[in-house]
C-alpha positions as CSV (number, residue, x, y, z in Angstrom):
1,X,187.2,-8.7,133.9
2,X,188.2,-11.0,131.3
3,X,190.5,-14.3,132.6
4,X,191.3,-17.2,129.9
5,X,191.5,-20.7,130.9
6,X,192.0,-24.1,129.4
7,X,188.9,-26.4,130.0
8,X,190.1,-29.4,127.6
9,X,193.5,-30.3,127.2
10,X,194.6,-33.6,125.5
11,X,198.0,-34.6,123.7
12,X,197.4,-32.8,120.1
13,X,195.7,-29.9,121.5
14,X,194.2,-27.9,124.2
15,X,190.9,-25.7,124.1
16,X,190.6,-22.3,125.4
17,X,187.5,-20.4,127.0
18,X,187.1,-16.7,128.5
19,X,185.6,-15.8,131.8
20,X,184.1,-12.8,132.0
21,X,182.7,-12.0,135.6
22,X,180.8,-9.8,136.9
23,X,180.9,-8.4,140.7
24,X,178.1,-9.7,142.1
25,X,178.8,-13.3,143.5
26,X,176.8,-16.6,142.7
27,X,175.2,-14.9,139.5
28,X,174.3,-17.5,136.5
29,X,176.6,-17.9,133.4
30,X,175.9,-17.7,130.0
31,X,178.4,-19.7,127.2
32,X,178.6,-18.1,123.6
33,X,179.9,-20.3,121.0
34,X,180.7,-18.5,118.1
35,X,179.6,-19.6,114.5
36,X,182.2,-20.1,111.3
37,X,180.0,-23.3,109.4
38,X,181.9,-24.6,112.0
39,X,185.4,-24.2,109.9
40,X,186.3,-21.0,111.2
41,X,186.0,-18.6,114.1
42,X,187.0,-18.5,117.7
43,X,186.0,-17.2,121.2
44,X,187.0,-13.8,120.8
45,X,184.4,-13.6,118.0
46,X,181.7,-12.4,120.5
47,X,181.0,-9.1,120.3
48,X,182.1,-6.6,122.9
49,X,178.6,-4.8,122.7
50,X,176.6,-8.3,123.9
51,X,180.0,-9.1,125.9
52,X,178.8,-6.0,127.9
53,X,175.0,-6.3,127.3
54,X,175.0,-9.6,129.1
55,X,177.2,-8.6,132.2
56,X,174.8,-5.3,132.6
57,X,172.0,-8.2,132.8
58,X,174.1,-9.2,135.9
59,X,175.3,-12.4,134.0
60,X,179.1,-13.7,133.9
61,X,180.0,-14.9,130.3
62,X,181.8,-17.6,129.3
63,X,183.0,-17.5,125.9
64,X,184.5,-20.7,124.2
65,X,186.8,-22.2,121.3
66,X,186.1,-25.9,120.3
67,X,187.9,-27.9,117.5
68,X,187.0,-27.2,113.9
69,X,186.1,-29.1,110.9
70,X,187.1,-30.8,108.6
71,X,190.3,-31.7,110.5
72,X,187.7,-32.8,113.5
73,X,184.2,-34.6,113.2
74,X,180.9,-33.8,114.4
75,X,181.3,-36.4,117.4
76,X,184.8,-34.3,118.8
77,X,183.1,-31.4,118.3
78,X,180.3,-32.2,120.4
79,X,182.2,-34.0,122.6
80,X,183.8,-30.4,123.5
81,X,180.7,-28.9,124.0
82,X,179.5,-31.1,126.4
83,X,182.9,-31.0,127.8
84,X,183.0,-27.0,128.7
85,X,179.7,-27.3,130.3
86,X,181.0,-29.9,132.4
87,X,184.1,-27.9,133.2
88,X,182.0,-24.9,134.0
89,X,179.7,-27.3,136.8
90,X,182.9,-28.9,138.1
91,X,186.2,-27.2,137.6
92,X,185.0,-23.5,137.0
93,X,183.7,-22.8,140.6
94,X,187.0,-23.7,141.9
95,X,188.5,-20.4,140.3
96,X,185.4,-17.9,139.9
97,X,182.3,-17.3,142.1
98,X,179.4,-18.2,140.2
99,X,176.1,-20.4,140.6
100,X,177.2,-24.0,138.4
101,X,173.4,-24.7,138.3
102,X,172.2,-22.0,136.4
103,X,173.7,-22.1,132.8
104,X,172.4,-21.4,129.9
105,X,173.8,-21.7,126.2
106,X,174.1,-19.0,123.4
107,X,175.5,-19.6,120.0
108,X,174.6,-18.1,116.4
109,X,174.8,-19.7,113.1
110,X,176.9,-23.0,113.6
111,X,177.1,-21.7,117.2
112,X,173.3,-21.9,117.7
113,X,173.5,-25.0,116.2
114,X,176.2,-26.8,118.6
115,X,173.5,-24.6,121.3
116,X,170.9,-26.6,120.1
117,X,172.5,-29.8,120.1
118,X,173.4,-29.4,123.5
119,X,169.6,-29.8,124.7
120,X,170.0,-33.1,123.4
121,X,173.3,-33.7,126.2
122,X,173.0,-35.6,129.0
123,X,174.1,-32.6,131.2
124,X,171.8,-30.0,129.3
125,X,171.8,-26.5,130.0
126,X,169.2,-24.7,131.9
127,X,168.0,-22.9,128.8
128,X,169.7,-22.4,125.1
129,X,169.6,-19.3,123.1
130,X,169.7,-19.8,118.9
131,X,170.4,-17.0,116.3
132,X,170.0,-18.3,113.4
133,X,170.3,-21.5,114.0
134,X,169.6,-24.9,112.5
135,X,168.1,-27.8,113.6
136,X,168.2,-30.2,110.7
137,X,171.5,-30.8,108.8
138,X,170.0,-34.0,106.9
139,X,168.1,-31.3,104.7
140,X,168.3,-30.2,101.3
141,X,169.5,-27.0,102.5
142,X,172.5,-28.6,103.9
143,X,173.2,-31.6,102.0
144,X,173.0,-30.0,98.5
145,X,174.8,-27.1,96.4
146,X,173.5,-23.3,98.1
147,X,172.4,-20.9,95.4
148,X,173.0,-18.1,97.4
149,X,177.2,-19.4,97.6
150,X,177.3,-20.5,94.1
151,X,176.2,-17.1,92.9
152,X,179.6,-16.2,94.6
153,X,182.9,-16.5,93.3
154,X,183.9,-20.3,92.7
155,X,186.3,-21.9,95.3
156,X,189.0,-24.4,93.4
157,X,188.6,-28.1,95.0
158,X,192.7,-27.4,95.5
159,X,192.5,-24.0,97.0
160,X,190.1,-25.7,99.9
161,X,192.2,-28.4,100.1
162,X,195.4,-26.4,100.7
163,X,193.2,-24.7,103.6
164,X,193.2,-27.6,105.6
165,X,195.3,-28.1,108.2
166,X,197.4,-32.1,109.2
167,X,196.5,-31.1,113.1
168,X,194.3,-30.0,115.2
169,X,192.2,-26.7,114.6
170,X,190.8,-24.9,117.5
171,X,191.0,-21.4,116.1
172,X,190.3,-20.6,112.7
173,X,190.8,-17.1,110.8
174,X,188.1,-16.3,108.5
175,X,190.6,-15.1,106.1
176,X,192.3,-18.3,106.1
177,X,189.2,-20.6,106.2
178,X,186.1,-19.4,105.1
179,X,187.4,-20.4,101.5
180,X,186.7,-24.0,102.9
181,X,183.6,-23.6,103.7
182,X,182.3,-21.6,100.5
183,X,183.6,-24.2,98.5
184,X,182.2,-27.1,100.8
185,X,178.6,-25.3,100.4
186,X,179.0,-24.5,96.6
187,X,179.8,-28.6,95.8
188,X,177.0,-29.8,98.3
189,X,179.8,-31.5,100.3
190,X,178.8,-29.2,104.0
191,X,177.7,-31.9,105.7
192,X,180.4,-34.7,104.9
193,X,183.0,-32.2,105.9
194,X,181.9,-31.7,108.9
195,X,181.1,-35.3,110.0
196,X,183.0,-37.4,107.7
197,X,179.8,-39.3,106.9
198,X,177.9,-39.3,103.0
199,X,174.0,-37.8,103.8
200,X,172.6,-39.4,101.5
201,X,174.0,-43.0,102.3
202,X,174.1,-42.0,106.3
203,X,170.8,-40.2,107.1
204,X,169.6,-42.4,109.5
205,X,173.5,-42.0,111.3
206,X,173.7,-38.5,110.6
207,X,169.9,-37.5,112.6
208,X,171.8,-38.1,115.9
209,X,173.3,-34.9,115.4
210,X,170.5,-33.2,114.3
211,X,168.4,-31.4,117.8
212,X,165.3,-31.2,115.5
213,X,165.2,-34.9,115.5
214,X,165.8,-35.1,119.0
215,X,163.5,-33.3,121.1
216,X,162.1,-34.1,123.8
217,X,159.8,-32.8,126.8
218,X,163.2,-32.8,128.6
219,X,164.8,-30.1,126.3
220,X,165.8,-27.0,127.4
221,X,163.5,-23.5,127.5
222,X,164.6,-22.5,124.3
223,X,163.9,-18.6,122.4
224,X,165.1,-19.0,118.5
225,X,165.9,-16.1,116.4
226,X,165.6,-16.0,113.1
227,X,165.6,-13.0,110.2
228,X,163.4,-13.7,107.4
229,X,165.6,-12.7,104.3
230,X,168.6,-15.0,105.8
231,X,170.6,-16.3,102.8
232,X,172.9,-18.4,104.8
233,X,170.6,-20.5,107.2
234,X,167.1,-21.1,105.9
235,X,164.6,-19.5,108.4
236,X,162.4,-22.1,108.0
237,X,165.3,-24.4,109.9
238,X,164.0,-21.7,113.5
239,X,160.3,-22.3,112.1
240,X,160.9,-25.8,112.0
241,X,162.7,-26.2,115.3
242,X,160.2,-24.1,117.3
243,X,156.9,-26.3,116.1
244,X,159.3,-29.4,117.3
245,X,159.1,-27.6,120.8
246,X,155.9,-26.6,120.5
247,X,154.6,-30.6,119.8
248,X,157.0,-32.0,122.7
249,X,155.7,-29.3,125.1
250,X,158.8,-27.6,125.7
251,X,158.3,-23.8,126.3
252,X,159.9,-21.4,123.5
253,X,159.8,-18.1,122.1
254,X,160.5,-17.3,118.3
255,X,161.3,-13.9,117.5
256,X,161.2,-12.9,113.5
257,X,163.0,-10.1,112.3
258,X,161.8,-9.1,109.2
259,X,163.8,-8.9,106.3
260,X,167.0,-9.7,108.6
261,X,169.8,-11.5,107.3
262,X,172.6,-13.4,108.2
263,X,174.4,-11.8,111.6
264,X,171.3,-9.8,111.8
265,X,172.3,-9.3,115.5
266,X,175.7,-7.1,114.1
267,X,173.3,-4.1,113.8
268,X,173.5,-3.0,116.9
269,X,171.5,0.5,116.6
270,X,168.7,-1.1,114.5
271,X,165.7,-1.0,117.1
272,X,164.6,-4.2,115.8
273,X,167.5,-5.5,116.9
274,X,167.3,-4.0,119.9
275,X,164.2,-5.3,120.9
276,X,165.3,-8.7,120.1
277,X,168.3,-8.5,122.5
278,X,166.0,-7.4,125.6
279,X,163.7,-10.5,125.1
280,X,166.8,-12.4,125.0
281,X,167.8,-10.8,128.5
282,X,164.0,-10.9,129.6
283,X,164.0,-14.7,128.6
284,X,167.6,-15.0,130.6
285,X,166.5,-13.7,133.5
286,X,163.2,-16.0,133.5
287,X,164.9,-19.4,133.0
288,X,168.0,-18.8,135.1
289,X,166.8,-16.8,138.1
């Protein structure tokens, strides 16, 4: 059963979640935030097969927007994430039955990494699931021109431009928006999009917002994801994040899938895939009870 609710609402805008329960009472959640370079995308981006997969698994779902970039920063965005968990411990047992103790967060691509950075909240989940994530957005990888996107079909500077919205964005069309985010990845200009601040002048500013320069013994169990041919999202960015764990002491599983790419996890009948999804639960089930 599928009920959407508002958990932030403020004068410009208000941001919109889905609840999906399942029967048995006091069960633990899991959040999805769905990727989009975090330009585009929007709740309803989660798949109905995982949708189903995880309330099988006997856990309720909880699948959220959040503002978009480049009309809103890094710091509102995060801000929103922190602020849906907090709705889910405070607010969201007041309208469904579920245990506010045992959360956990899923994301993939920019979703995995607003998942990541929330092990670095001071209200973290109970453990944090990341497909194809990233860890480090100070990188070369991030901060310069992508190969793989400039092979592609060059964005005009004034076709992105046109893209962007004067208000807030909380859901984004990837037909409308993934322009933005081609041509902000073909210039080298990702990362100031996103958080209004120059990398190469603002490292040390921009590292807050990286988890892989934040971990601590206090982060989150974590199980990282990561296909080896991924053209989008360096692997090395799950390599890198899981021997950050590994040194702090944090337990973590890293599962390869070889020659995946990009939204490896779409290919639902690949047994590879398969596989990966039933650690997932198996890891689920271990960290939330």
């Amino acid at each position: 059963m599928k009920t959407t609710i508002v958990y932030k609402r403020e004068e410009s805008f208000e941001i919109n979640a889905d609840f999906y329960s399942v029967s048995p009472k006091n069960n633990p959640v899991v959040v999805y935030i769905h990727g989009g370079g975090l330009f585009w995308g929007s709740r309803e981006d989660m798949k109905k097969e995982q949708i189903e997969l995880y309330l099988s698994a006997g856990f309720n779902v909880f699948s959220i927007d959040y503002r978009l970039a480049p009309e809103s920063k890094l710091p509102d965005i995060k801000s929103d994430i922190a602020d849906a968990l907090y709705w889910l411990e405070n607010e969201g047992p007041k309208e469904f039955d579920y245990d506010p103790r045992r959360i956990a967060v899923i994301g993939s691509s920019a979703g995995a990494y607003l998942a990541l950075l929330s092990g670095t909240l001071m209200n973290k989940p109970k453990a944090i699931v990341s497909f194809y994530g990233y860890g480090d957005i100070t990188g070369d990888w991030a901060t310069k021109p992508s190969s793989h996107y400039q092979s592609l079909t060059a964005v005009p500077k004034e076709l992105a431009k046109m893209l962007v919205s004067n208000k807030v964005i909380t859901v984004g069309p990837i037909e409308k928006r993934y322009a933005i985010y081609m041509y902000a990845r073909q210039q080298g200009v990702w990362i100031e999009e996103i958080s209004g601040l120059n990398p190469r002048m603002k490292k040390q500013e921009l590292s807050q917002y990286c988890p892989l320069h934040s971990v601590s013994s206090h982060f989150p169990p974590t199980i990282l994801l990561h296909g080896t041919m991924d053209e989008d999202v360096p692997y090395e960015q799950s390599v890198l994040m899981s021997e950050a764990l590994h040194k702090a002491g944090v337990e973590n599983q890293f599962i390869t899938i070889p020659n995946g790419k990009h939204v490896f996890d779409e290919d639902w009948q690949n047994p590879v895939v398969k596989y990966a999804f039933e650690e997932v639960i198996k890891f689920l089930h271990k960290h939330l009870g």
